[in-house]
C-alpha positions as CSV (number, residue, x, y, z in Angstrom):
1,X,0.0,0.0,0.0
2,X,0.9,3.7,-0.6
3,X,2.5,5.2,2.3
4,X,-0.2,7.7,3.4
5,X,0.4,10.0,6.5
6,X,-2.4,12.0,8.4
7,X,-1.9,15.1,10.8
8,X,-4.1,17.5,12.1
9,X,-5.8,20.0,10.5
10,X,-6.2,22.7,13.6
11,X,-4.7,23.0,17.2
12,X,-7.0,21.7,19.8
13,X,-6.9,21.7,23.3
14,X,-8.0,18.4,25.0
15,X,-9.3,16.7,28.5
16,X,-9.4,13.3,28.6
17,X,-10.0,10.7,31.1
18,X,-10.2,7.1,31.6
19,X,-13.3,5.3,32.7
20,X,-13.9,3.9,36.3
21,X,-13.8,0.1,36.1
22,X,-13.8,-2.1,39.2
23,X,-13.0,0.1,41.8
24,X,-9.6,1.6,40.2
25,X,-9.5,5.7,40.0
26,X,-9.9,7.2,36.8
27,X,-6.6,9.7,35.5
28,X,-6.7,12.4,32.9
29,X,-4.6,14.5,31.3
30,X,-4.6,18.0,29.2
31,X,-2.8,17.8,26.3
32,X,-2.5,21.2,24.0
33,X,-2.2,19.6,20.2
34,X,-1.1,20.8,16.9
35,X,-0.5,20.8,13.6
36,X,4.0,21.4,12.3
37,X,4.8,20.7,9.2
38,X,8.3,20.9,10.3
39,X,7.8,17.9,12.7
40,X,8.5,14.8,11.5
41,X,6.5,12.2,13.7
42,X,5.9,13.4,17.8
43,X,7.0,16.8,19.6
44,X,6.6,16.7,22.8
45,X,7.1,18.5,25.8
46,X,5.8,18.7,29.6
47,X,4.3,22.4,31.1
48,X,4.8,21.1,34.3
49,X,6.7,22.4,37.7
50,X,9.8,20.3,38.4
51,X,8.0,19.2,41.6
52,X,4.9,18.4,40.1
53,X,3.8,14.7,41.4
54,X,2.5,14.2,37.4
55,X,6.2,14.4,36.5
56,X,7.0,10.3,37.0
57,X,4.3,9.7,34.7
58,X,5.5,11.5,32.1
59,X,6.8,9.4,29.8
60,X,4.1,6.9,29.9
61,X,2.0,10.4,28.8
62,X,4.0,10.7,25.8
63,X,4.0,6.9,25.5
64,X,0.3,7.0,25.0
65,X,0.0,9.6,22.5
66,X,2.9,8.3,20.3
67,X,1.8,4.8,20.2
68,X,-2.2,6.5,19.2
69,X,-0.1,8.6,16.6
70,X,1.5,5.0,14.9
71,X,-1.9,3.5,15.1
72,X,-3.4,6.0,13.3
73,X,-6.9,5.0,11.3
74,X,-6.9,2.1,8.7
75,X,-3.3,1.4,9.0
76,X,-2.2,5.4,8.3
77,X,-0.4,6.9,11.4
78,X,-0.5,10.3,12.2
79,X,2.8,13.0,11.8
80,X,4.0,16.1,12.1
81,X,2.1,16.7,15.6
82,X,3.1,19.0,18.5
83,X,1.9,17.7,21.9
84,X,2.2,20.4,25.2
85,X,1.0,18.2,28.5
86,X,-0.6,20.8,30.0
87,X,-1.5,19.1,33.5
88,X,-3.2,15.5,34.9
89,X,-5.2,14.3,37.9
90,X,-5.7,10.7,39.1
91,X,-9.2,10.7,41.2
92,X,-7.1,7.9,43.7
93,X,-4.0,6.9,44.8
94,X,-3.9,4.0,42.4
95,X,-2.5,5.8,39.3
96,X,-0.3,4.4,37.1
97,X,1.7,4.4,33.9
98,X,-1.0,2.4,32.1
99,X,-3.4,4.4,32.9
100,X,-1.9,7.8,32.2
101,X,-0.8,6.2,29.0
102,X,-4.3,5.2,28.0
103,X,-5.8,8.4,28.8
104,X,-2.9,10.3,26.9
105,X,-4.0,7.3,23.8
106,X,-7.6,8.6,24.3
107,X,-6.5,12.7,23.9
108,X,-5.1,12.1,20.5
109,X,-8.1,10.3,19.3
110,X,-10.3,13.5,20.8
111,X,-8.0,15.7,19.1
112,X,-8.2,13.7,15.9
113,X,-12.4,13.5,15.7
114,X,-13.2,15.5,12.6
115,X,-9.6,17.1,12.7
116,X,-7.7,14.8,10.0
117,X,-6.4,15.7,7.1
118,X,-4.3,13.4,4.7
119,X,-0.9,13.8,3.5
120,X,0.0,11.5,0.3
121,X,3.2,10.8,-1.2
122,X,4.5,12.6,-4.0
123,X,7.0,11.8,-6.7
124,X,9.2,14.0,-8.5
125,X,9.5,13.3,-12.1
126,X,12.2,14.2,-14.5
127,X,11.4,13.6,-18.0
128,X,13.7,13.5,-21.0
129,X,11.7,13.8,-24.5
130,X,13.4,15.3,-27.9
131,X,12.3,18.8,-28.3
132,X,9.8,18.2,-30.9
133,X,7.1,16.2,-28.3
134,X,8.0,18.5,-25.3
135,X,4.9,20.9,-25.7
136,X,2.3,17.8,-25.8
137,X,4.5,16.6,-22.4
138,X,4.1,19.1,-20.9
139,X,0.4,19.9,-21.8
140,X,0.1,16.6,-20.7
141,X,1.0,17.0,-17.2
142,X,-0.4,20.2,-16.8
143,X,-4.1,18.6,-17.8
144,X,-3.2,15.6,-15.7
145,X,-1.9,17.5,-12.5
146,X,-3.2,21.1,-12.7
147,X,-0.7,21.4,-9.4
148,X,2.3,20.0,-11.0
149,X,3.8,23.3,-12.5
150,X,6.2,21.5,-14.7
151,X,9.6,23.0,-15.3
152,X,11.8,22.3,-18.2
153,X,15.0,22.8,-19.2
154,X,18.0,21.4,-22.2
155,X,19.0,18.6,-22.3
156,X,21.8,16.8,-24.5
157,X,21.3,18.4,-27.9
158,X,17.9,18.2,-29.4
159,X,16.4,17.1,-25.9
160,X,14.2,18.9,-23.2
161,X,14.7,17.8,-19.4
162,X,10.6,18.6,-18.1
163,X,10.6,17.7,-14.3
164,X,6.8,17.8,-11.8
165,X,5.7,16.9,-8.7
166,X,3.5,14.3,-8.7
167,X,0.9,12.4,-6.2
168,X,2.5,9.0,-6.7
169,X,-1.0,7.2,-6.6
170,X,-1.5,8.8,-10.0
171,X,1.9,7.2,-11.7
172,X,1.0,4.0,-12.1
173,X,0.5,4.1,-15.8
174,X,2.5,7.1,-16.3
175,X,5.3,5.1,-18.4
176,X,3.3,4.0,-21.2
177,X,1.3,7.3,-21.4
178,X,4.8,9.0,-22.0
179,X,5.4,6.6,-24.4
180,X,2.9,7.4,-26.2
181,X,3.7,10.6,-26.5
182,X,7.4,10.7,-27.1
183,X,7.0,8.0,-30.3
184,X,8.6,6.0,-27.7
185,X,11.5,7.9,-26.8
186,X,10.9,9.7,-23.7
187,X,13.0,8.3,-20.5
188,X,11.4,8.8,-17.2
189,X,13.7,8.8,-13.9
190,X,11.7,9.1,-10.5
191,X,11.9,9.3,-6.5
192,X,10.5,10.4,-3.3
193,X,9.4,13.9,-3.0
194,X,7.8,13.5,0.7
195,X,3.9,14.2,1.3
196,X,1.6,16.6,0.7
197,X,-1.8,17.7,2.3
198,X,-4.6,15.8,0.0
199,X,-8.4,17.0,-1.2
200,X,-10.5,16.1,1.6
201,X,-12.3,13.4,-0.9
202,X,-9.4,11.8,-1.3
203,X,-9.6,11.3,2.8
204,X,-12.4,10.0,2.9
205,X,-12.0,7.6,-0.1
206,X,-8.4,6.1,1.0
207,X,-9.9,5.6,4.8
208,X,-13.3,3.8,2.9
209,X,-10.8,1.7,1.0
210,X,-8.2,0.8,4.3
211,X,-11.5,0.0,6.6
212,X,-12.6,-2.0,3.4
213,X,-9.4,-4.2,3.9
214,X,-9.3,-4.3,7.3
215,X,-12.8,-6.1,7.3
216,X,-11.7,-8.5,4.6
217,X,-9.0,-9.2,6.7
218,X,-11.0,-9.7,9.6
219,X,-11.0,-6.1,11.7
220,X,-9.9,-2.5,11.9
221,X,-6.7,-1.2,12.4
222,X,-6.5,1.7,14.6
223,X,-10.4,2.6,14.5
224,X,-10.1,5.5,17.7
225,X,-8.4,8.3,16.4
């Protein structure tokens, strides 16, 4: 499968708690989330007092919210995330690491409810065509990818070089199409060009098509946040 990311779209402030079961005392936390491009995976830091009894639990806290963040929904984790623990509370003396973990697990999902937006991987392509079948490349992957903004430039004599971002789910048939259009001369070169926020219908159609394969499969992964 692609390798899809998802972040957050704006920063929310969240209280979350976990539930009373058998006797043992519920613990919550604060947690101030959001969104940095710049961030690759977690950032997070503690607003706490350096005597603040929270402080041994902290890095169960960011335990919790990391392993939410890998879980992700339909097998796509979250990135690019800024976590601030604000402050917690345990409602008994029984707290623990598991619990401030799960409740820190719980925050992210909060902070996730209606708050996703996907990030799909691009491709950068570079494109080497003789001069005379440049213009219909290009016009090509303009119509194709209205985003692309293909750049050109010479190549060897007689050659253009025409390079474009690309979302890589789109590529799959690329090759032959520039075929086609090169009288089968073009030559195509490719890699990595990260990830880039996607249309909000493409969201909602990769996450129908993950929980569509997690059912075959038997379940869903990561279904809270």
């Amino acid at each position: 499968m692609l390798d899809y990311r998802m972040t957050l779209r704006d920063a929310r402030d969240i209280e979350a708690a976990t539930a009373v079961q058998h006797g043992a005392p519920a613990v919550g936390v604060k947690v101030r989330f959001a969104p940095d491009g710049a961030v690759d995976g977690l950032q997070f830091t503690a607003a706490l007092v350096a005597d603040s009894p929270l402080q041994p639990f902290v890095p169960a806290i960011r335990s919790g919210i990391a392993a939410a963040m890998q879980d992700g929904r339909g097998g796509i984790p979250f990135t690019g995330v800024r976590a601030e623990l604000v402050f917690g509370w345990a409602s008994g003396v029984a707290a623990n690491d598991a619990a401030f973990a799960r409740a820190a697990w719980i925050a992210l999902g909060c902070a996730a409810e209606g708050n996703r937006v996907l990030l799909e991987p691009m491709t950068a392509l570079e494109v080497e065509v003789p001069l005379p079948c440049a213009a219909d490349v290009v016009n090509d992957l303009t119509m194709r990818w209205p985003a692309a903004r293909p750049d050109t430039a010479p190549g060897e004599a007689g050659w253009i070089r025409v390079s474009a971002q690309v979302p890589t789910a789109e590529l799959t048939d690329y090759g032959a199409i520039l075929a086609a259009l090169s009288q089968g001369k073009g030559r195509l070169a490719s890699r990595s060009a990260g990830h880039r926020r996607a249309a909000a219908r493409t969201l909602l159609a990769v996450l129908a098509e993950r929980d569509a394969f997690g059912s075959i499969r038997g379940g869903r992964d990561g279904a809270a946040p």
